[in-house]
C-alpha positions as CSV (number, residue, x, y, z in Angstrom):
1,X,-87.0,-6.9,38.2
2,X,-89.8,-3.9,38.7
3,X,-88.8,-0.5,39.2
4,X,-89.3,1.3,42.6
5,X,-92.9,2.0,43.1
6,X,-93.4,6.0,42.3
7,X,-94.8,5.9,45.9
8,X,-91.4,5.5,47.6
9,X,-89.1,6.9,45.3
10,X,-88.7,10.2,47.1
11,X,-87.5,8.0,50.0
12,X,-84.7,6.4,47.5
13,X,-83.6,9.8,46.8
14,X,-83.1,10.9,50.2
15,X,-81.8,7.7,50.9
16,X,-79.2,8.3,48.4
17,X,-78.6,12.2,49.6
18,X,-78.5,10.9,53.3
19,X,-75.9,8.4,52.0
20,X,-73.6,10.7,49.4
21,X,-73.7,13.3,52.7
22,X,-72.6,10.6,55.0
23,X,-70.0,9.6,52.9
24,X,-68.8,12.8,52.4
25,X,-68.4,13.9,56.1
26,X,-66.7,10.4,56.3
27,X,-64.4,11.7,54.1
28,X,-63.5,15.0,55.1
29,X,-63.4,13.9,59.2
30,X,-60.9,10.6,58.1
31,X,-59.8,10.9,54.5
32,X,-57.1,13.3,54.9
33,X,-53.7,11.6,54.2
34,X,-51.0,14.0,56.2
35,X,-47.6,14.5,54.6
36,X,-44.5,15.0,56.4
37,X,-44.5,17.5,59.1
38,X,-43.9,21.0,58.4
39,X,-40.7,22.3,59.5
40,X,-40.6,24.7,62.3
41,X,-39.5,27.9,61.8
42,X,-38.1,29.9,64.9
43,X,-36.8,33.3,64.7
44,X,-33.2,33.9,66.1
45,X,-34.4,36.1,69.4
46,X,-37.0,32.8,70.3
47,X,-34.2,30.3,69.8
48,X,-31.6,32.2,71.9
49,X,-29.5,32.1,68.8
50,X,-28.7,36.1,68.5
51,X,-25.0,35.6,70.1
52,X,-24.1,33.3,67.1
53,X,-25.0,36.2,64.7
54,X,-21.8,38.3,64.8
55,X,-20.1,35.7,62.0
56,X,-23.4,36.6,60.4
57,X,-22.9,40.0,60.7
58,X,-19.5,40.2,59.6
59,X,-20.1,38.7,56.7
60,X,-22.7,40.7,55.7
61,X,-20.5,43.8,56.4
62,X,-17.6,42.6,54.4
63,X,-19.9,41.6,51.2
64,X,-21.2,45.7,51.8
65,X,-17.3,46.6,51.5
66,X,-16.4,44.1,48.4
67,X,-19.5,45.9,46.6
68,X,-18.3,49.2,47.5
69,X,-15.3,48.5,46.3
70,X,-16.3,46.4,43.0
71,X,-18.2,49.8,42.2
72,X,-15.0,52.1,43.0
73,X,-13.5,49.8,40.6
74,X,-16.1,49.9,38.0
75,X,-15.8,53.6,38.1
76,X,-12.1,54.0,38.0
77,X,-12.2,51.4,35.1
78,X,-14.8,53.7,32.9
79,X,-12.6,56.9,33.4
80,X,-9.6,55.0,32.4
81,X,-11.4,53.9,29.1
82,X,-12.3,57.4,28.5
83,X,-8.9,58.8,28.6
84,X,-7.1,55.8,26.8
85,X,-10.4,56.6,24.2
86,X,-9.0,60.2,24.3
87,X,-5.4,59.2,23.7
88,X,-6.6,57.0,20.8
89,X,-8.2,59.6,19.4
90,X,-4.9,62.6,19.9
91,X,-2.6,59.6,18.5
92,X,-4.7,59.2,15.3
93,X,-4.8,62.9,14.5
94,X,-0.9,63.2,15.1
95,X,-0.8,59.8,12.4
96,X,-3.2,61.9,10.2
97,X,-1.3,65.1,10.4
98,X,2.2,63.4,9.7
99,X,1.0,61.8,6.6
100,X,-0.3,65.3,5.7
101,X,2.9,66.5,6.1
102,X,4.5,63.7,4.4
103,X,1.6,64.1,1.3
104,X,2.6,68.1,1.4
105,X,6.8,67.8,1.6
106,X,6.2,65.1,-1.7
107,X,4.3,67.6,-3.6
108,X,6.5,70.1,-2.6
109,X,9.6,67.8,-3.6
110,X,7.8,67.2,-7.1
111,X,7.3,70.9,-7.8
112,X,10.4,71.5,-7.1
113,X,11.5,68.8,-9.4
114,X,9.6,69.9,-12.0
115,X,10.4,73.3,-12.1
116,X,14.2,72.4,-12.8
């Protein structure tokens, strides 16, 4: 088998363009494989669906008042913490102070001791 003449090889390769560029609008036009239909999305005022929002809304309102409340609580739970941290603290300088006093009425009780 011979090669195509040099003469007509320009018209092979527009031949060939003519035919990729065929193929390709073939492809774009009827080659697109749709998936599954995209859901459609309505807001509440199109659907006629705003009556049914006051369960909705309730909701929401009560979460707004658990939060509030969870925060109260988180707040009231800190302050305690401080002030048992505060006892804690008073309670371990009345421990240290008694065995101070302890330490001091045994010395005192040996010098005494020792001086008779």
């Amino acid at each position: 088998m011979d090669s195509i003449p040099v003469d007509f090889q320009w018209l092979g390769g527009a031949a060939f363009a003519i035919a990729i560029a065929v193929l390709a609008a073939w492809s774009k036009v009827f080659g697109k494989k749709e998936g599954p239909p995209a859901p459609k999305v309505q807001e509440f005022y199109a659907s006629g669906q705003l009556a049914d929002m006051g369960p909705v809304k309730e909701l929401v309102e009560s979460v707004g008042l658990v939060m509030q409340q969870m925060v109260r609580t988180n707040i009231a739970l800190e302050e305690t913490s401080k002030g048992i941290h505060h006892l804690v603290q008073a309670y371990e300088k009345h421990l240290a102070e008694e065995q101070r006093d302890r330490e001091i009425a045994e010395e005192v009780a040996r010098q005494l001791k020792d001086k008779r």
